[in-house]
C-alpha positions in Angstrom: 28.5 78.8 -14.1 26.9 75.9 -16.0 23.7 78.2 -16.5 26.1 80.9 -17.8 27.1 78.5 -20.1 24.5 77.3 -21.6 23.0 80.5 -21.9 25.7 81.5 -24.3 25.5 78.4 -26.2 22.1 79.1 -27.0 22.7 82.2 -28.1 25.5 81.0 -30.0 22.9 78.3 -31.7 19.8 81.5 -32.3 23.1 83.7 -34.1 24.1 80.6 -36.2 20.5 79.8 -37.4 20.3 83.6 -38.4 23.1 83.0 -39.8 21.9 80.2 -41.7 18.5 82.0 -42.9 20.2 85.0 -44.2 23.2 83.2 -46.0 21.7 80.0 -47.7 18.3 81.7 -48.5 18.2 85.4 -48.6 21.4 86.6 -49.4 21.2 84.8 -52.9 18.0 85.7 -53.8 18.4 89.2 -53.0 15.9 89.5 -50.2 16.0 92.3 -47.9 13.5 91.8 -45.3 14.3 94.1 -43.1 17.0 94.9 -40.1 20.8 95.3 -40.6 20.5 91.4 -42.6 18.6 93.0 -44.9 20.6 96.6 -45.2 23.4 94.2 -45.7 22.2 92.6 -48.6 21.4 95.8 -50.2 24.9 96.8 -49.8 26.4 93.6 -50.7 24.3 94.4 -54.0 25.8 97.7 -54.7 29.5 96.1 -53.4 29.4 92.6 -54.4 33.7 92.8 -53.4 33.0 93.0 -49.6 32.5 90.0 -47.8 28.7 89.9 -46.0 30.3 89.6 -42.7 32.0 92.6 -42.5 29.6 94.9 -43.9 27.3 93.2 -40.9 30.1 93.8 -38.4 30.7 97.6 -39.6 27.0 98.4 -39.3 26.7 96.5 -36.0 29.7 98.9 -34.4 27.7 101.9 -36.1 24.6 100.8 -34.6 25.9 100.1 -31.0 28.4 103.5 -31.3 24.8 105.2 -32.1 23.1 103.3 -29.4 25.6 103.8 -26.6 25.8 107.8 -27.3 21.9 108.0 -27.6 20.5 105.4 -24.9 23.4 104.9 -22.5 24.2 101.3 -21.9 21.1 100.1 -22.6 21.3 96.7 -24.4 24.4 95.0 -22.9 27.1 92.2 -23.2 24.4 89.7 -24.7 23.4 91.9 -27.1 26.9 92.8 -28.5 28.0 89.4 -28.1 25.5 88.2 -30.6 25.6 90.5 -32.8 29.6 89.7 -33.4 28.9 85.8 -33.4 26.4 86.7 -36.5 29.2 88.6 -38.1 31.8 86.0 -37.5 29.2 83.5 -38.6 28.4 84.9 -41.8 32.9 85.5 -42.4 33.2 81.7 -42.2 30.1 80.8 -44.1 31.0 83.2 -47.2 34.8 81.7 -47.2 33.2 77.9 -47.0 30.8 78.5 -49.7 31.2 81.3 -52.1 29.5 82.6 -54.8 26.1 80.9 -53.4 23.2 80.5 -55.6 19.9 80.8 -55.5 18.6 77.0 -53.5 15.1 77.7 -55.3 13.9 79.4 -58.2 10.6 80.0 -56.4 11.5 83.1 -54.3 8.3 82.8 -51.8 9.9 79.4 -51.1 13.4 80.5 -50.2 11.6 83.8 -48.7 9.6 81.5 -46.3 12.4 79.5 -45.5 14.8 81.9 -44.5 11.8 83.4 -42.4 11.9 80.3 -40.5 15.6 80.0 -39.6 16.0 83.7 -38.8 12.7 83.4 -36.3 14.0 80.5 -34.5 17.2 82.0 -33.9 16.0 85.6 -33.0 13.4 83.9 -30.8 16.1 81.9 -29.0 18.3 85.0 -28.9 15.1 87.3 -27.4 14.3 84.4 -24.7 17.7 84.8 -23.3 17.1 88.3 -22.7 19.6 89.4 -25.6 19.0 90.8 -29.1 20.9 90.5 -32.8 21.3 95.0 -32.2 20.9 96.4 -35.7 17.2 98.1 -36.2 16.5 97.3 -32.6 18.4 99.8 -31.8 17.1 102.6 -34.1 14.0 101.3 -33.1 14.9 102.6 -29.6 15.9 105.8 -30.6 12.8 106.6 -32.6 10.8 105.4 -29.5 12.6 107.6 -27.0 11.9 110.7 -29.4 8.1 110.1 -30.5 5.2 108.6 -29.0 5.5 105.4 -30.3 5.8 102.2 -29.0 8.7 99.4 -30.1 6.5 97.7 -32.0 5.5 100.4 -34.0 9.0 102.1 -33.9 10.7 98.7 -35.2 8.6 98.7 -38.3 9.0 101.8 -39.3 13.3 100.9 -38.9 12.4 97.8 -40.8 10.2 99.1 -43.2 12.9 101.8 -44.4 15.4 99.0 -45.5 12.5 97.7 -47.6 12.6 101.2 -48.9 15.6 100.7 -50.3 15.6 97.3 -51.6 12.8 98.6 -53.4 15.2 101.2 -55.2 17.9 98.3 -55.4 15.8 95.6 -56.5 13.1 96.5 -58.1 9.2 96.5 -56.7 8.6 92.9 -56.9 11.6 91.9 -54.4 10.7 94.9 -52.3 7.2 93.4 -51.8 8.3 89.8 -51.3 10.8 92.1 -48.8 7.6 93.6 -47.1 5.8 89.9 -46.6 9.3 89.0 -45.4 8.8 91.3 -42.5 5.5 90.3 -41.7 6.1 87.0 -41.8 9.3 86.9 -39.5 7.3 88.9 -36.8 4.6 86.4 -36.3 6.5 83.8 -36.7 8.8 85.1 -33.9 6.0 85.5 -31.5 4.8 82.3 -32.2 8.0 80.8 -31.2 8.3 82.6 -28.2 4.8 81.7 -27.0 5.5 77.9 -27.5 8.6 78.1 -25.8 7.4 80.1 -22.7 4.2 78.3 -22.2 3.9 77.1 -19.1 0.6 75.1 -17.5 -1.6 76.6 -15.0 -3.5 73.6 -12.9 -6.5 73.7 -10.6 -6.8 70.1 -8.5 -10.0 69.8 -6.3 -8.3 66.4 -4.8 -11.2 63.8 -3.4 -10.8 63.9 -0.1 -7.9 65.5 2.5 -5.7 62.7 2.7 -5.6 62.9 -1.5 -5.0 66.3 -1.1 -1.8 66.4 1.2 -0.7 63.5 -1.2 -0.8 65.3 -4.0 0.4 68.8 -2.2 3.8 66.9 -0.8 4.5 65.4 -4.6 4.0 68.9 -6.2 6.1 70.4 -3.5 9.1 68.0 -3.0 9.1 65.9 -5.9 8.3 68.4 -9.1 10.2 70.7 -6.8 7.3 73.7 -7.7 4.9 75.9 -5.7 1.5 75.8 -4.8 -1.0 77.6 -3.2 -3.8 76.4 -1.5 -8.0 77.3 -0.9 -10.6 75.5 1.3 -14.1 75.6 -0.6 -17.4 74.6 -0.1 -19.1 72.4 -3.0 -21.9 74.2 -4.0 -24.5 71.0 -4.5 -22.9 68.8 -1.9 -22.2 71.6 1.0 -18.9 69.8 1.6 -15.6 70.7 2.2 -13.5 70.8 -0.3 -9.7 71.9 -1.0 -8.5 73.1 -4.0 -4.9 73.2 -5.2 -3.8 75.5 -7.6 0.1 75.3 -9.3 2.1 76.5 -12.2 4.7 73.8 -13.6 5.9 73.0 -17.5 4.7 70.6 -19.8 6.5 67.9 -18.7 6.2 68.4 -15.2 2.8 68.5 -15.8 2.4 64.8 -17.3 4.2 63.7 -14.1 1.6 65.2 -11.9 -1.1 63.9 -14.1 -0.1 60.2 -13.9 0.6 60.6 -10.0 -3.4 61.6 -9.7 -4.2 59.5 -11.7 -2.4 56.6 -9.5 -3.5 57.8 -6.2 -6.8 59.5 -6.5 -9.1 59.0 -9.7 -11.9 61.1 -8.2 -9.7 64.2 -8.4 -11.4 67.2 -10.8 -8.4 69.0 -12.3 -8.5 71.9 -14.8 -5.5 73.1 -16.9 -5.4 76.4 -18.7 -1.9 77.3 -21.4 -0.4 80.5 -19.9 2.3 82.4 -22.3 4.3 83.5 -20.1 5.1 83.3 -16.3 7.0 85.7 -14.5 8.4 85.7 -10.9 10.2 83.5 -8.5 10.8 80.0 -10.0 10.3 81.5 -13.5 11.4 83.9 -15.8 12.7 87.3 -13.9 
């Protein structure tokens, strides 16, 4: 229950970031990058009378309505969830502070900004296995139908709100709109790399009584797996056992400074993996 929890509390923190990015910094300067945020704002242009929020919420029910008659139940209770937590979010933020202007003159500034809030909180939304809906879904759709990938298939979604910013607000905001894009995207897979990277680490402990030391601490202490080799040392001819385990960051430091302690001779390697999946990990 706890993990259930905090699970939806940090989606609830990814949707209020969005939330953040898109009210305080694109939303006033009229930047569309993309998604249902950025068909929104386009809207909101054309129907400054209707609150941001709703025009969110009535395109997320579209969306899903779409979604669920094309893909089936494909997406789930995170995903709606979410979605409705942004639309909520962004109700209460336009009643707290209306008629928001501009925080910069320099739009590349507010652009950049606003990247970084909405890539946090996407990236925290996409680690818990959820999504904000909007494009994603059309993005689906055009996937199932064609041979392209998501990737591709999200682009093209994204790139056809640009479209129309471009009509709305001129070239200039629909190429600061395009960079927008872009620059979400890698900054998004960025994110998720650093939070998902996990440390792969070879020991070659000194000698065997090192080596069930530092076995028993990995196994009981950090509470992780390992997996074990017997090698020979290709100078020396000896025996040798090698220790091989996958553990976080800070779990990591722990079993650095217990070698350390116990057996200075050890050789250990480390290598930055990504992403793990399986038992222990990520499902």
């Amino acid at each position: 229950m706890n993990k259930i929890i905090r699970e939806y509390m940090g989606m609830f923190i990814g949707a209020l970031l969005i939330s953040i990015g898109l009210y305080f910094f694109w939303l006033p300067s009229q930047l569309a990058a993309g998604g249902v945020s950025g068909l929104s704002v386009v809207i909101k242009a054309i129907v400054p009378a209707v609150p941001i929020g709703l025009i969110i919420l009535v395109l997320d029910i579209i969306m899903f309505a779409i979604g669920f008659m094309i893909l089936g139940k494909s997406f789930g209770l995170r995903s709606i969830v979410c979605s409705l937590e942004i639309s909520l979010l962004m109700l209460i933020l336009e009643m707290t502070f209306p008629n928001l202007k501009p925080l910069s003159q320099d739009t590349l500034v507010v652009l950049l900004f606003g990247a970084l809030f909405i890539a946090l909180g996407q990236s925290i939304v996409f680690n818990l296995e959820a999504s904000s809906g909007g494009t994603d879904i059309i993005a689906k759709i055009i996937a199932k139908y064609s041979s392209l990938n998501i990737g591709a298939a999200l682009v093209i979604a994204d790139m056809s709100v640009v479209l129309l910013a471009i009509g709305i607000f001129g070239l200039e905001k629909g190429l600061y709109a395009v960079f927008g894009v872009i620059a979400t995207s890698m900054l998004i897979d960025y994110i998720i790399s650093g939070i998902n990277i996990q440390k792969f680490v070879t020991i070659i402990p000194s000698n065997g009584e090192h080596s069930q030391y530092i076995n028993h601490y990995i196994l009981h202490t950090l509470d992780r797996g390992a997996t074990i080799y017997h090698a020979e040392g290709a100078y020396s001819k000896e025996q040798k056992t090698v220790i091989t385990t996958v553990m976080d960051r800070k779990q990591f430091i722990e079993l650095k400074r217990h070698i350390s302690e116990i057996d200075g001779a050890a050789f250990v390697t480390v290598q930055n993996l990504h992403e793990v999946v399986g038992e222990g990990f990520r499902k």
